[in-house]
C-alpha positions in Angstrom: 75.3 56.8 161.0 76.9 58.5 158.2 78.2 56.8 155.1 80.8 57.5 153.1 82.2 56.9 149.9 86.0 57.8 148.1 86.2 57.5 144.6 90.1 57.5 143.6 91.7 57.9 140.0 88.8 59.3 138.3 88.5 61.7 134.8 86.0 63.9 135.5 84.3 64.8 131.9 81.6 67.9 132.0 81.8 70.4 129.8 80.8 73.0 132.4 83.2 72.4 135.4 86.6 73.7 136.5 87.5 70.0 137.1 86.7 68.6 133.4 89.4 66.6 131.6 91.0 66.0 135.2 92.1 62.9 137.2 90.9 63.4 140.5 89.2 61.9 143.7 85.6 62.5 144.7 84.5 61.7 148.7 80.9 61.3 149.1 79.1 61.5 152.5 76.0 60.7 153.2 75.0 61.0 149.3 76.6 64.5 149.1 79.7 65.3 147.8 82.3 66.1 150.4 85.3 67.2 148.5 87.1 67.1 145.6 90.8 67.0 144.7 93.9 65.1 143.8 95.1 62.4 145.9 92.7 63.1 148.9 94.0 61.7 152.6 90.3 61.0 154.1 89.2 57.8 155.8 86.3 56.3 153.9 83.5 53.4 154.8 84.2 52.3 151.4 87.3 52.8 148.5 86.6 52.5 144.6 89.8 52.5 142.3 88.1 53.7 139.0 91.4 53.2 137.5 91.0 56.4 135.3 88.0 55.7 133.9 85.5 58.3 132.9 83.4 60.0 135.4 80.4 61.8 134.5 76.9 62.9 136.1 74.1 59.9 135.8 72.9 59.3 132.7 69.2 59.8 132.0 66.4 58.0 129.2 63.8 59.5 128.5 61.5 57.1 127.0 61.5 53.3 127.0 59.2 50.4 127.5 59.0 47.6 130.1 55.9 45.6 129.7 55.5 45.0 133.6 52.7 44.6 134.7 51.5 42.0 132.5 54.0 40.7 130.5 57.0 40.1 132.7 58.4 36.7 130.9 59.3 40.2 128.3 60.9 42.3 131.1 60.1 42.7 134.4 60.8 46.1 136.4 63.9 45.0 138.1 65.3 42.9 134.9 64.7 46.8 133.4 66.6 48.0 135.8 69.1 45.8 135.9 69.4 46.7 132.3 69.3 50.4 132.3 72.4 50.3 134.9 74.5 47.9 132.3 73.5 50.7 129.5 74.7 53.1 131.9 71.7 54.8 133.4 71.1 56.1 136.7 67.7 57.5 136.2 65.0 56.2 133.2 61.8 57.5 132.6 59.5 54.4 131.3 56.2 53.6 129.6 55.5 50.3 132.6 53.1 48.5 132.2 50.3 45.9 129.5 47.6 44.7 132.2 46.9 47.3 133.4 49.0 50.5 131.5 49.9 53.1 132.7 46.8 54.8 132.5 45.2 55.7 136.4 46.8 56.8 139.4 47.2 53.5 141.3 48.9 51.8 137.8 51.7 54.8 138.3 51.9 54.6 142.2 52.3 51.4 142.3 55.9 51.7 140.2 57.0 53.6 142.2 56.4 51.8 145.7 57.1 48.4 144.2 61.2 50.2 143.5 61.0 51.5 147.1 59.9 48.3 149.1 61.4 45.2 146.4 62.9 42.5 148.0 66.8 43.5 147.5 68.0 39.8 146.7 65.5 39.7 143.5 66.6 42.9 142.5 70.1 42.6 142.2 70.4 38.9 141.2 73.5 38.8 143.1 75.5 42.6 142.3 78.0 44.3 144.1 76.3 47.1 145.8 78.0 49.2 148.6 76.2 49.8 151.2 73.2 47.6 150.9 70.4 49.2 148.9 66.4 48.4 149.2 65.6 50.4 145.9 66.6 49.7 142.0 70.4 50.0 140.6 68.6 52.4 138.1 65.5 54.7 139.3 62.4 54.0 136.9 60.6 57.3 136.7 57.2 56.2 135.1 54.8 58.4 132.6 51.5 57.7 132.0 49.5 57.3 129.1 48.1 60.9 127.6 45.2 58.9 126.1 43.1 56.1 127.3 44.2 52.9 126.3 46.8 54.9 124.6 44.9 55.0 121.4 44.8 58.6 120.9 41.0 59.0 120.8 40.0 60.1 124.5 42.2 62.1 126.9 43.2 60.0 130.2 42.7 61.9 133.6 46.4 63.8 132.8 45.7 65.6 136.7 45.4 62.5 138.1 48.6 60.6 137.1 51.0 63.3 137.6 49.8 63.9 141.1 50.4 59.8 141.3 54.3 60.4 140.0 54.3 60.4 136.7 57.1 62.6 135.1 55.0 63.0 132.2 52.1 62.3 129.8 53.1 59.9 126.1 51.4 57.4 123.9 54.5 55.7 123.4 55.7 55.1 119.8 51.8 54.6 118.5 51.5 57.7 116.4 48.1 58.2 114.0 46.8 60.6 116.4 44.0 63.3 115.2 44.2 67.0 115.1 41.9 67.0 117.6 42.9 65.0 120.0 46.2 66.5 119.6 44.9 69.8 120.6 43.0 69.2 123.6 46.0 67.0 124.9 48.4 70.0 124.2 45.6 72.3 125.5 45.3 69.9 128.9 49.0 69.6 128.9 49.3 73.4 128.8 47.2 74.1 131.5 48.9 71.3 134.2 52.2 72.7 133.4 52.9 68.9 132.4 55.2 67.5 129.9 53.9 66.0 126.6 55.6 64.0 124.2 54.1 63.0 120.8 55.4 60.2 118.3 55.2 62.0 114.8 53.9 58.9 113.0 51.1 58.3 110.3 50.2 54.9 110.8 47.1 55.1 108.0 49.9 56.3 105.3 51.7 53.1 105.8 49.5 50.1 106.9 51.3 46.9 106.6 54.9 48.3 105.8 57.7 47.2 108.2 61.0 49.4 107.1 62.2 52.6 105.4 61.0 52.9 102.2 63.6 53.0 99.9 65.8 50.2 97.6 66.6 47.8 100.4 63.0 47.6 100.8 62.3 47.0 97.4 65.1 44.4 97.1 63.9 42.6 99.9 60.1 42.9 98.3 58.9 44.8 101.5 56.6 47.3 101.8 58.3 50.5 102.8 57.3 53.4 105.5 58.2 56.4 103.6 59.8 59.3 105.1 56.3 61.5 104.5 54.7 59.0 106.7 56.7 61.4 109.3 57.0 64.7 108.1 53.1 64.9 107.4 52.8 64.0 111.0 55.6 66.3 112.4 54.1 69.3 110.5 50.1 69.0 112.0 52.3 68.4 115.7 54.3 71.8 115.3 51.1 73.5 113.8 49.4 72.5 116.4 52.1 73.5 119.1 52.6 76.6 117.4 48.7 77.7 117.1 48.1 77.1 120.8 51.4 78.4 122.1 52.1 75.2 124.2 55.4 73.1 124.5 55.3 69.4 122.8 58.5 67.1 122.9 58.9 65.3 119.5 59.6 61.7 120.9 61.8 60.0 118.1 62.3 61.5 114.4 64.2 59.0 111.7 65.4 61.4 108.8 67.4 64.0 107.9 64.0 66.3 106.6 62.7 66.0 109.6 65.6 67.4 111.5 65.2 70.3 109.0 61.6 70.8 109.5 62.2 71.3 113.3 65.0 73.4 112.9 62.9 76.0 110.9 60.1 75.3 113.3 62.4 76.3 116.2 63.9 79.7 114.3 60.2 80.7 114.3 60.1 80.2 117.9 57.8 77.4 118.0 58.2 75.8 121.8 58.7 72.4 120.6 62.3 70.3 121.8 63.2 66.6 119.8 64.3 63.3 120.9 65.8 60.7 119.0 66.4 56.7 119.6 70.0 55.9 119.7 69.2 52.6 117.7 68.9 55.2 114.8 72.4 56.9 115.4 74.4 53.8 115.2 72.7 51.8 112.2 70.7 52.2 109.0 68.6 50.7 107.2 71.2 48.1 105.4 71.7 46.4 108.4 68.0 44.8 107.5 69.5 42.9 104.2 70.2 40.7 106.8 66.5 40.3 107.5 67.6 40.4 111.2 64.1 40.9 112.9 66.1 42.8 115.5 66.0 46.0 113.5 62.5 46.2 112.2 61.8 49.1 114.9 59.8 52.4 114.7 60.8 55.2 113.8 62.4 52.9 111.4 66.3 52.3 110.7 66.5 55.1 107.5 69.3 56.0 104.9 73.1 56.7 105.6 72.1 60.3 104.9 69.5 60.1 107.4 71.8 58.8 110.0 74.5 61.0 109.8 71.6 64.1 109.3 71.0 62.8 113.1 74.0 62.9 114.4 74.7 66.4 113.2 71.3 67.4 114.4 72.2 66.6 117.9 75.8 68.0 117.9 74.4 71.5 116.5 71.3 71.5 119.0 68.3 70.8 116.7 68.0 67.8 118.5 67.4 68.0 122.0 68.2 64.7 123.3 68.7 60.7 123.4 66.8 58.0 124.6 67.2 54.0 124.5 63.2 53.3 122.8 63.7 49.9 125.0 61.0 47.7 123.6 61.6 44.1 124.8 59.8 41.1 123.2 60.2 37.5 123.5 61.1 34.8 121.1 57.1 34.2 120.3 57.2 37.8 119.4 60.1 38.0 117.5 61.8 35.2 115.5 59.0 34.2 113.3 58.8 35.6 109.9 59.8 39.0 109.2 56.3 40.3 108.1 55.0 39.0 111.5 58.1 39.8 113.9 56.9 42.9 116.6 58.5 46.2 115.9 61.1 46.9 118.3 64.4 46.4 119.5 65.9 46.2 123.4 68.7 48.5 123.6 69.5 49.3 127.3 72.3 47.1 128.1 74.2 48.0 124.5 73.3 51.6 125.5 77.0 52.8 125.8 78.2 51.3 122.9 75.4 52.7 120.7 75.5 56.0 122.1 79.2 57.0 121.9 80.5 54.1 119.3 81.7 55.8 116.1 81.8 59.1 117.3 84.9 61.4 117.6 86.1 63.1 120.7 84.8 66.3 120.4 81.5 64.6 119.5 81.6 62.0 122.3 82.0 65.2 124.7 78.7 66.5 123.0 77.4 63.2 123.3 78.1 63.1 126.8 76.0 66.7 128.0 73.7 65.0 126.0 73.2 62.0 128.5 73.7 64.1 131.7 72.0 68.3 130.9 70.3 68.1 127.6 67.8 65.1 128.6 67.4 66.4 132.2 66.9 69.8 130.4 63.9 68.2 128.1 61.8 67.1 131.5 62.7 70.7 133.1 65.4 69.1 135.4 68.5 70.3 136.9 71.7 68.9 136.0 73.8 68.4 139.5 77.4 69.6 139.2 81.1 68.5 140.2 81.1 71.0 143.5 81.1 70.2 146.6 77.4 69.8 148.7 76.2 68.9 145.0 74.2 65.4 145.5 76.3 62.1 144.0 74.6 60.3 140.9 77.4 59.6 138.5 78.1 57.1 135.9 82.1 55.4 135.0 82.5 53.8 131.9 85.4 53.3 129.5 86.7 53.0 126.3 87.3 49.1 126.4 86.4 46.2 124.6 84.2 43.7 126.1 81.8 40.7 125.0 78.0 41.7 126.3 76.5 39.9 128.5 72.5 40.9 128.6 70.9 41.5 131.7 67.8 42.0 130.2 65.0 39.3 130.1 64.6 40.5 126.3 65.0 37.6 123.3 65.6 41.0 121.0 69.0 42.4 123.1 70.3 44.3 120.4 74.9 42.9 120.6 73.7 40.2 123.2 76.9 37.9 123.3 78.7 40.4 120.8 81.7 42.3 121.5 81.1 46.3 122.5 83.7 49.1 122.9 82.3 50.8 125.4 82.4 49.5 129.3 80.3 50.8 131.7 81.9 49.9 135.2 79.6 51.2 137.7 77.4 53.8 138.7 76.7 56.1 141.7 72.8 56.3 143.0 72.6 59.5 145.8 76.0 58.5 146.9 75.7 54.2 147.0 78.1 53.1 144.7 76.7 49.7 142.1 79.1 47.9 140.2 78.6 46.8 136.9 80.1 42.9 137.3 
């Protein structure tokens, strides 16, 4: 039996469709669009006002971290998902998994089947969702670990987990990897065809420093991470890249040299692409004079300079994309002295805000092919379009203040309880609609 969905009163905003900037209805069947127009006369199995709020194609994240298996009381794959939808998401590639990672095939299967077969009731804690769904309001796409153990020493069987599912092969945000592990990872990479992001981090350079090196650190008496503590570790990555003629992703650059080095890297021709966490476009470091273990995160929360350097970097196209860096920890974890606090901050459900908050029009537009081509460009993914027969993932949100109210499991919800101006209302999974309520 077909199913069928009418969205009514909707802005469509893509910078590469005939519809963008419009106010339109969209009437999905059977996870397809059916048509598109103004004040459509079609019977429907179910009718969503959007009320002129934005409409856009689903959002994707490319990296974040959900310590299920192993540490659920921290997040557990549906409280992650629950998450990712608040933030906006309809698709988010994740790092799942403490005992065991993410590191053999049955770790990454078993992701994916536990999304497919979850008991609908646990995962949607009581949401709106139209029709009745069996899988996740937001699809976790899982990586797997490039190294074993993740400790950047010996390769992990790269073959075997992206035959299992995973989109691609990352140590997360560990950095301190050698040159020659590097290369037989990009070499390995290379030959699978496979996707391989690095964190450019040099964790020797900086042992026991917790933020940005500069005079908030030395106010506060911290030790800082300097910025070289990057760039030396960005240069041996695109050396490396460059020598063996293989594509890396740069997953998560802090400061405004970096954005510099990558932009002379990619004149050359070097195949590398960068991401960088969205904690990073909204704050910097000052924010930490408030020793608010929140923000003691890696990459670390820079200068002003640094922030702004971003920004323009991924309105100009140095930058190749955004993602959330969702690290959750618990109260154990992190309220207890600063110096002992976890790195990390969980960003999903704030996602909107922090992406688009403080950002111009134009910018927001940028902002939004961001969310939507540039990060499904990144994983060698098609963006879907606006046309009819095109398949219906979509995510509505507004300009409108709200107070947040965390779905995530997370103690370290970055605005938990604090007011946002950004609403996401509801998103659109393969043509099943999921409200945001």
């Amino acid at each position: 039996m077909k199913q069928s969905l009418l969205i009514q009163n909707a802005i469509i905003l893509d910078s590469q469709s005939e519809w963008n900037g419009k106010n339109v209805d969209i009437f999905v069947v059977d996870g397809l669009i059916s048509s598109i127009g103004t004040g459509l006369s079609v019977e429907a199995d179910l009718v969503y006002d959007a009320k002129n709020s934005t409409i856009t194609q689903g959002w994707v994240d490319l990296f974040g971290f959900c310590p299920d298996p192993g540490e659920e009381f921290k997040e557990s794959l549906s409280s992650y998902s629950r998450a990712a939808h608040q933030g906006g998401f309809t698709h988010a590639v994740a790092l799942c998994g403490t005992h065991p990672k993410p590191e053999t095939a049955s770790a990454v299967r078993s992701i994916i089947e536990r999304q497919r077969f979850h008991d609908q009731q646990d995962v949607f804690n009581g949401q709106n969702v139209h029709p009745p769904r069996s899988i996740y309001p937001c699809e976790i796409i899982p990586l797997g670990l490039a190294s074993e153990d993740g400790k950047g020493a010996e390769l992990s069987d790269m073959s075997e987990l992206l035959d299992a599912g995973a989109v691609a092969l990352s140590d997360g945000i560990t950095g301190g990897m050698s040159s020659a592990y590097l290369s037989k990872a990009f070499e390995y990479a290379k030959m699978l065809n496979a996707t391989i992001m690095v964190h450019p981090f040099d964790r020797k350079m900086v042992k026991g420093a917790e933020i940005h090196e500069g005079m908030v650190s030395v106010n506060l008496g911290m030790k800082g991470i300097p910025v070289a503590a990057e760039t030396s570790a960005l240069f041996n990555i695109i050396e490396i890249s460059e020598w063996l003629d293989t594509p890396v992703v740069i997953q998560g650059i802090s400061s405004a040299r970096s954005v510099q080095i990558i932009q002379d890297a990619k004149k050359r021709g070097v195949k590398i692409k960068a991401i960088v966490p969205v904690l990073n476009l909204q704050y910097n470091h000052e924010i930490l004079n408030e020793f608010d273990e929140t923000f003691k995160v890696l990459p670390p929360l820079r200068t002003e300079e640094d922030r702004l350097a971003l920004i323009e970097g991924l309105m100009n196209g140095t930058l190749d994309g955004v993602f959330s860096n969702h690290t959750p920890e618990d109260v154990e974890t992190k309220k207890v002295e600063f110096a002992y606090a976890h790195f990390g901050a969980a960003t999903l459900p704030a996602f909107a805000h922090l992406a688009l908050n403080g950002l111009n029009s134009q910018q927001q537009t940028i902002m939004i092919d961001v969310l939507t081509r540039r990060n499904r460009n990144v994983l060698g993914w098609r963006c879907n379009n606006f046309e009819v027969g095109e398949t219906a993932n979509f995510t509505l949100f507004s300009q409108s203040s709200n107070v947040l109210k965390s779905k995530s499991l997370a103690y370290n919800a970055v605005l938990k309880n604090s007011e946002c101006t950004f609403s996401v209302h509801a998103t659109v999974i393969n043509g099943q609609l999921i409200l945001n309520n």
